[in-house]
Every structure is written in structure tokens, then in C-alpha cells.
C-alpha positions in Angstrom: 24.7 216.7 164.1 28.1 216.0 165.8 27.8 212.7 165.4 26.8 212.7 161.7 29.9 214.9 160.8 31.9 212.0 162.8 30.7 209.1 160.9 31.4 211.5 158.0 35.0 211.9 158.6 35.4 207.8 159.5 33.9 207.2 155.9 36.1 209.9 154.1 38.9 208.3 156.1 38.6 205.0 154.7 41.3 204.3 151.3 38.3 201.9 150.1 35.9 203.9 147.5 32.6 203.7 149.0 29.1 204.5 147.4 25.6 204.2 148.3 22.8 203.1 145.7 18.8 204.0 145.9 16.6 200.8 145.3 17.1 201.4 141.7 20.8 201.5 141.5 21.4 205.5 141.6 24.9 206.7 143.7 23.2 208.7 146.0 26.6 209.2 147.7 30.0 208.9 147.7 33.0 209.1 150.0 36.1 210.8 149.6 38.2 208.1 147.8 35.5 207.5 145.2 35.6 210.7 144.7 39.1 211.3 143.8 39.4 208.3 142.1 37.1 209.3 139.5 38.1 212.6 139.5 41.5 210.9 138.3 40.3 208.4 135.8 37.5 210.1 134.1 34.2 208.1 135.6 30.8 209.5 134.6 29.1 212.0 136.5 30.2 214.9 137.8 30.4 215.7 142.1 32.1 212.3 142.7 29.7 210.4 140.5 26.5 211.1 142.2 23.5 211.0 140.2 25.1 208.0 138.0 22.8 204.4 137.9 25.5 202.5 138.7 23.3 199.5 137.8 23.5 200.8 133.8 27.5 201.2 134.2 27.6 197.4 135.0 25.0 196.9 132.2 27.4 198.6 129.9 30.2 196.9 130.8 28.3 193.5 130.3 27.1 193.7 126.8 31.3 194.8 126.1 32.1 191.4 127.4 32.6 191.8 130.8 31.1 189.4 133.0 32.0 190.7 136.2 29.2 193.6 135.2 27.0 190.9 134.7 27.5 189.5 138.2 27.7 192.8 140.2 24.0 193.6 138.6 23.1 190.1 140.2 25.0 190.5 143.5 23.1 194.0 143.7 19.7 192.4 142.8 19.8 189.8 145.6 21.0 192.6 148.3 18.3 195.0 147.5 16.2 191.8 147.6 17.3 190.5 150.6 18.5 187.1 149.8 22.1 187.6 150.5 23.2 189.4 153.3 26.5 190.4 151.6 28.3 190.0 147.5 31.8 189.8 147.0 33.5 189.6 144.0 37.3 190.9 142.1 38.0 192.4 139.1 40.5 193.8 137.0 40.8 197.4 136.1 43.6 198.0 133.8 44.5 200.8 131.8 47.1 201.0 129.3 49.5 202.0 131.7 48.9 200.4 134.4 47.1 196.9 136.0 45.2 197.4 139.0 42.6 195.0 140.8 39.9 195.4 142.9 37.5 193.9 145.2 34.0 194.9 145.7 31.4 194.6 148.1 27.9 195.1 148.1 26.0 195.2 152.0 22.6 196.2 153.0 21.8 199.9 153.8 20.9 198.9 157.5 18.1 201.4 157.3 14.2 200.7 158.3 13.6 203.9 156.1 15.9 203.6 153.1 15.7 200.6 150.7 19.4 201.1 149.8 22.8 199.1 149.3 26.5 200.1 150.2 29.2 199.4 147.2 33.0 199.3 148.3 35.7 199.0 145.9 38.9 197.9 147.4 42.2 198.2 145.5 44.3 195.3 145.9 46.5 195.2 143.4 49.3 194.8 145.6 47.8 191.5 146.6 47.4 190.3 143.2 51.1 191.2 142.1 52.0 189.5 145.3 50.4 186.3 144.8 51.8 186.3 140.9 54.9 187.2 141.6 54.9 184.0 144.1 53.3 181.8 141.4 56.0 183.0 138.9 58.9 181.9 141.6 56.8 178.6 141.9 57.1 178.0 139.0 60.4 178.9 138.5 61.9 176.7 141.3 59.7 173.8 139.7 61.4 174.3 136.6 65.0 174.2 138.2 64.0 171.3 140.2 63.0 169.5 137.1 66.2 170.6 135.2 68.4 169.9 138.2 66.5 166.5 138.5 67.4 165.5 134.8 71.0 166.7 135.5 71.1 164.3 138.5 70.0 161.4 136.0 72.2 162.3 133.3 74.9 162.2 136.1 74.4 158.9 137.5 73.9 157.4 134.2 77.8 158.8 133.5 78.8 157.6 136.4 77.4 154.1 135.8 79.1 154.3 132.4 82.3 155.0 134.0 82.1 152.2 136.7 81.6 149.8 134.0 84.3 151.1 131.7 86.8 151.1 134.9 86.0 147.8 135.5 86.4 146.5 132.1 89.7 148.5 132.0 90.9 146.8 135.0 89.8 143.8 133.8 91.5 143.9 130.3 94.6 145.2 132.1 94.4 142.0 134.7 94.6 139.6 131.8 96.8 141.3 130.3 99.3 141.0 132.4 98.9 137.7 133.5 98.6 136.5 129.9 101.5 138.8 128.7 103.6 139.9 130.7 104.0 137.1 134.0 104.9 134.3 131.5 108.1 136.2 130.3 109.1 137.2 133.8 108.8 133.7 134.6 110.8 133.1 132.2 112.9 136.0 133.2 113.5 134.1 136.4 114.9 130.8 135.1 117.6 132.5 133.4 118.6 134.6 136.8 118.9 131.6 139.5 122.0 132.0 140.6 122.3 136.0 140.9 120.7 136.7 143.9 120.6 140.5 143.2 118.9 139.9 139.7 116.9 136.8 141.1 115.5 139.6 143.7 115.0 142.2 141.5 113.1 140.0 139.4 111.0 138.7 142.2 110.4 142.4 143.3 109.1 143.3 139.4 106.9 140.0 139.7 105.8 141.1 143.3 104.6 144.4 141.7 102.3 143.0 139.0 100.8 140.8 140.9 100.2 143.9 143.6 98.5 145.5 140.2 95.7 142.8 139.8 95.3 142.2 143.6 93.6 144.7 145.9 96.8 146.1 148.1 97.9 148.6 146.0 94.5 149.8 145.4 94.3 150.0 149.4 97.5 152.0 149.6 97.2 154.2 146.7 94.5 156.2 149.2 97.8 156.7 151.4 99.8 158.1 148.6 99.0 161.4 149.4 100.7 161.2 152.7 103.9 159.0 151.4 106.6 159.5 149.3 107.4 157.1 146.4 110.2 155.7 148.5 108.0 155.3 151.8 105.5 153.0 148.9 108.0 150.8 147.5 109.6 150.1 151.4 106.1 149.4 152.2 106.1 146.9 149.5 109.2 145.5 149.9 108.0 145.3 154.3 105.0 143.8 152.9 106.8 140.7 151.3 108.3 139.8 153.9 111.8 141.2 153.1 113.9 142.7 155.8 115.5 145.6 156.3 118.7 144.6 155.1 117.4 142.7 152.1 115.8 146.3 151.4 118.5 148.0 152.1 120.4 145.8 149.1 117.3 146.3 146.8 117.4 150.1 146.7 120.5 150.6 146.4 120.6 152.6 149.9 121.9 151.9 153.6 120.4 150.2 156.4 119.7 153.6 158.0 117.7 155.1 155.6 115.2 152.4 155.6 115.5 152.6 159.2 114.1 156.2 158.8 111.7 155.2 155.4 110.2 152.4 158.1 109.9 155.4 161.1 107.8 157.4 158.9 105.7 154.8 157.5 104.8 153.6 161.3 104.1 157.4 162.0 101.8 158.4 159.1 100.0 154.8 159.7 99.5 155.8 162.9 101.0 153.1 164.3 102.7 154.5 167.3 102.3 151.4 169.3 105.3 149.4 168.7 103.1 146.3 169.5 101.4 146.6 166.6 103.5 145.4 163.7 104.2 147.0 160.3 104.1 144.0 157.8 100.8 142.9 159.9 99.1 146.0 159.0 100.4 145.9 155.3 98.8 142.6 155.0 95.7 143.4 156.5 95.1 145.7 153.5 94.8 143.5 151.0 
């Protein structure tokens, strides 16, 4: 007796809703869960459903277009028969408020008296709504990564686009000058020869266009950030092979500044080593 009122209270424990069927479908008994679940949703059959041929209820449900009834009649069948040792199925059970799963399973009565089967309902709706929710982020990441994939195409085809028209701009601009404006300072030259300072100046405008359409001004435009507009033209001037009096006379300024102009290039070169000299490194940029 004690023990039956123990493996009473286990059963009526349990959050599953659990039933037992006679041979011919019939709840013979329910635990405390089926109990007040159908209490709470209005199932047939009053004293937790007992009495009920839970066999017709899956008929029912089957001829209104259910198949799971259809199934769970089967899965019943082949338990009571003894061909399958266990049936396990889910369903929905929605209501118009609300979307619940479950899963059931249908086991032997493991009595040599009683020709019966156990039915256990098991709510896992929280499962369900787990594993959607999941599929729903899925798909939602798949979606970005297919939008941020196309973004990355449209990208590189605008950046292709952009490389080609820098290119051709450099290129109209290299002809241009060559074509239109280094035959006039050419010209520009033969009627200076014998002013040195214009002669110089002139050389110096000449210098700079062809620093336009050859690759060291694109090297030290990444350095203008760290000099100052006087610190680039010095460098220029160092770079031609002018010294520091011949720059001096070109800017206008004393021999000291470029002195200091010449320091600072050196220092923001890095080139502390006084071994290593400053026209050198100019020229290796281009």
C-alpha cells in the first residue's frame, strides 16, 4: 500500500500529462497534470477525463483533417499489438490565443495481467519557439550576408570605376602638360638666358611639371601631412640638386632658414644619421 501511494505521488509529480488506455483505447487513468490541463481547456469527460476512448478522440480529430489523429490511432494499434515497443510523435495544439506543442508517447503497460498502454503528452512549446526563433535569426543573418555581399560587389565595382577614371585623369592631365604647357616654357626659357634669377625660376616651374607626370611627387605627397608647404618645395629644390644658397636665392629667404627648412626635413624623414644624405633619399623616391 505504501508503495502504491509512492509511485502515486512520482506520477502526479511529473509536469508531462500522463494517461493509461484499456486494450480498447478507454483512459482508465490519469495523473495530476492531465487532469488539470483538461480541467483548463475544456477536454471531454469529466474526473480528469476518465472514461473517455481516447482512440475515438483521435478518430475525430482525423476525419477534421488532422493526421496526427490518424497516426496516434496507428502508433496505439501497433503498442497494444506488440510490434513497436514504443510511438513518438509532435503535434500542434493551438488555440486562438495561444500556440502550444506537444510531444506524445505511447509505451506498453508492463503488466502480465493488463493488456494496456501508457499515453504521455509533453509540452514543448518552449522548444519549438526556441528552434523558430533560431531559424528566423538564420535566416535573417543569411539575408544580411547576402545584402552585405552585394554591397561588397557594388563597392568594388566603384572602386574599379574610380581607378580607371584616376588613371585616365592622370593620363589626360600627363599629355596635357607635355603637349601644352612644356612647349611654351621652353619657349619661356630662350627668352630668359641671360637672367639667372628668371632662367632659375623658369627651370624651377619646368622642374615642377615634370615632378607632376613623374612618380616623386606622388611619393612625397604621402609626407605632406607631416611637412609644411615650405619643407616640400625645399625638398624639391634639395632634390634637383640645387644648394642651399641657390635655394636660399629662389625663395626669397636667408641661408639660415633653409638651414632650419633642411633640419626639419632630415628629422621628420627620420634621417638622424648624418651619413645618410638628404638629396639621396629624395631621389630614391621617385
Amino acid at each position: 500500500m505504501i508503495k502504491s501511494t509512492m509511485y502515486e505521488v512520482i506520477v502526479n509529480s511529473l509536469s508531462a500529462h500522463v494517461a493509461v488506455l484499456d486494450s480498447q483505447g478507454i483512459i482508465i487513468e490519469t495523473n495530476l497534470a492531465w487532469q488539470q490541463y483538461g480541467a483548463g481547456n475544456g477536454l471531454r469527460g469529466g474526473n480528469g477525463s476518465i472514461g473517455t476512448n481516447y482512440l475515438a478522440v483521435c478518430e475525430t480529430a482525423r476525419d477534421g483533417g488532422e493526421e496526427e489523429g490518424g497516426l496516434v490511432i496507428i502508433g496505439i494499434q501497433k503498442v497494444l499489438a506488440g510490434e513497436l515497443l514504443e510511438f513518438v510523435t509532435q503535434y500542434p495544439c493551438h488555440s486562438p490565443t495561444r500556440r502550444r506543442w506537444f510531444n506524445l508517447r505511447i509505451l506498453p503497460y508492463l503488466s502480465e495481467n493488463e493488456h494496456r498502454v501508457i499515453v504521455v503528452h509533453e509540452d514543448i512549446t518552449p522548444i519549438i519557439q526556441s528552434q523558430e526563433a533560431l531559424r528566423n535569426k538564420e535566416e535573417e543573418l543569411r539575408q544580411k550576408s547576402e545584402q552585405l555581399e552585394e554591397t561588397n560587389v557594388a563597392l568594388k565595382v566603384l572602386l574599379e570605376h574610380r581607378d580607371r577614371d584616376l588613371a585616365l585623369l592622370e593620363q589626360r592631365m600627363t599629355v596635357n602638360i607635355r603637349e601644352l604647357v612644356l612647349p611654351y616654357v621652353e619657349k619661356l626659357k630662350s627668352s630668359t638666358r641671360k637672367r639667372s634669377r628668371e632662367q632659375a625660376l623658369v627651370d624651377i616651374v619646368e622642374s615642377h611639371l615634370n615632378d607632376i607626370v613623374t612618380p616623386f611627387l606622388n611619393r612625397l605627397s604621402s609626407l605632406h601631412l607631416l611637412l609644411t608647404p615650405q619643407e616640400v618645395e625645399v625638398a624639391v629644390l634639395v632634390r634637383q640638386g640645387k644648394s642651399s644658397q641657390e635655394i636660399a636665392d629662389v625663395m626669397s629667404v636667408s641661408l639660415s632658414t633653409i638651414s632650419f627648412h633642411r633640419k626639419n626635413l632630415r628629422r621628420k624623414l627620420g634621417l638622424q644619421d648624418r651619413s645618410r644624405n638628404l638629396r639621396t633619399y629624395l631621389l630614391s623616391l621617385e
